[in-house]
C-alpha positions in Angstrom: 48.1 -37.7 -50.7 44.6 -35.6 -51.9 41.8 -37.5 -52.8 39.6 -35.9 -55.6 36.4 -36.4 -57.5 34.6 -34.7 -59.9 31.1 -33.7 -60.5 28.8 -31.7 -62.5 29.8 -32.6 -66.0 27.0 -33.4 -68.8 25.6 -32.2 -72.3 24.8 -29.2 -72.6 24.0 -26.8 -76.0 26.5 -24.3 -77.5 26.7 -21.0 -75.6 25.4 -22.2 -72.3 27.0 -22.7 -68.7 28.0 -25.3 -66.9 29.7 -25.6 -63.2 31.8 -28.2 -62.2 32.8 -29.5 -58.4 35.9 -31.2 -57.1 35.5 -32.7 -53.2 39.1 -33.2 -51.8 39.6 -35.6 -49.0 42.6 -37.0 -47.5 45.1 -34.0 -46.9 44.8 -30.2 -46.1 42.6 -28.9 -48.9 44.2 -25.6 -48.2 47.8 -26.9 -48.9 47.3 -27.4 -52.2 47.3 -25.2 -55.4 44.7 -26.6 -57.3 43.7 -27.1 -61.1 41.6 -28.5 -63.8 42.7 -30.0 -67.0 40.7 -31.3 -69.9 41.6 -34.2 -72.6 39.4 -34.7 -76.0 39.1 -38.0 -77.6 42.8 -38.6 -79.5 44.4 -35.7 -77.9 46.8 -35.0 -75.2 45.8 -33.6 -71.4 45.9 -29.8 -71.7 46.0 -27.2 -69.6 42.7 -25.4 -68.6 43.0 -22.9 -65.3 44.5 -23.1 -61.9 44.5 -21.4 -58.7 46.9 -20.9 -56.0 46.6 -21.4 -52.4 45.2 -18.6 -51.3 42.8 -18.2 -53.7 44.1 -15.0 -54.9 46.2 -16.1 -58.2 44.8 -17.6 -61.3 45.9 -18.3 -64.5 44.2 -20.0 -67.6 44.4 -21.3 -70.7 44.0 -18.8 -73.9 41.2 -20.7 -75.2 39.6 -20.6 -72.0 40.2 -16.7 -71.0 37.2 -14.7 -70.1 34.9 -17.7 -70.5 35.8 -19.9 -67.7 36.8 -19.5 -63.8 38.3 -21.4 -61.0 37.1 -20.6 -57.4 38.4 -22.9 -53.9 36.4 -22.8 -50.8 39.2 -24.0 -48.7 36.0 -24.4 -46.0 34.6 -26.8 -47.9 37.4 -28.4 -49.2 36.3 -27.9 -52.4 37.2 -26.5 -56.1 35.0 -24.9 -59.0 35.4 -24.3 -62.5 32.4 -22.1 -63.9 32.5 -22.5 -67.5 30.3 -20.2 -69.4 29.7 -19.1 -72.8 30.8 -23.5 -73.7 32.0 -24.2 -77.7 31.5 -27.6 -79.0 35.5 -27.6 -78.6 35.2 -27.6 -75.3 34.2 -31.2 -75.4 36.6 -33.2 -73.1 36.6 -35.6 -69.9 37.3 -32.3 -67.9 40.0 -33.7 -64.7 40.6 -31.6 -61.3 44.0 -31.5 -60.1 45.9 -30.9 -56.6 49.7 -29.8 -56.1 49.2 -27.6 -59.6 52.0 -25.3 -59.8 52.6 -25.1 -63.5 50.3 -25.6 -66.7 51.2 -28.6 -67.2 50.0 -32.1 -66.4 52.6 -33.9 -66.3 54.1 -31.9 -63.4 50.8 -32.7 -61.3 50.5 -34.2 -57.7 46.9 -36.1 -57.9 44.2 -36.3 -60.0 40.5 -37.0 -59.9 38.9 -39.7 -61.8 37.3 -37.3 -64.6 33.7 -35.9 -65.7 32.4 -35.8 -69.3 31.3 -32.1 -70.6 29.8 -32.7 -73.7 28.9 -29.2 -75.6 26.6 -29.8 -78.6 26.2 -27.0 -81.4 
């Protein structure tokens, strides 16, 4: 299986941007649909955005829509989710995800170990 792990999370103000990175290792990068999925303190893993194989389907979460984007650089086995325009409820341990082919997590393959975005207003 995929090896993951996340990076790039932190605090960061209402309104602002913030990118995070997930390094695969261990498989084909390029075999796997990947994702990212977010859980807030008390609340159940949800859904955020994923991307297909080739890079050329995504699909993401309403609350997420226009605000946030997934990219893969299957040459650098690695995955992105550009978050812009961040609301304090976006506050979550934000997880990346490999063999993503539906939104949702229990139907995942592997997962990374998590990164804390922390949006203040």
């Amino acid at each position: 299986q995929v090896q993951l792990v996340e990076s790039g999370g932190g605090l960061v103000q209402a309104g602002g941007s913030l990118t995070l990175s997930c390094a695969a290792s261990g498989r084909t990068f390029s075999d796997y649909n990947m994702g990212w999925f977010r859980q807030a303190p008390g609340k159940e893993r949800e859904f955020v955005a994923r991307v297909v194989w080739s890079g050329g389907v995504t699909y993401y979460a309403d609350s997420v829509k226009g605000r946030f984007t997934i990219i893969r650089d299957n040459a650098k086995n690695t995955a992105y989710l550009q978050m812009t325009s961040l609301k304090p409820e976006d506050t979550a341990v934000y997880y990346c995800a490999a063999g993503v082919y539906y939104n949702d997590y229990r139907r995942v393959g592997a997962w990374g170990q998590g990164t804390q975005v922390t949006v203040s207003s």
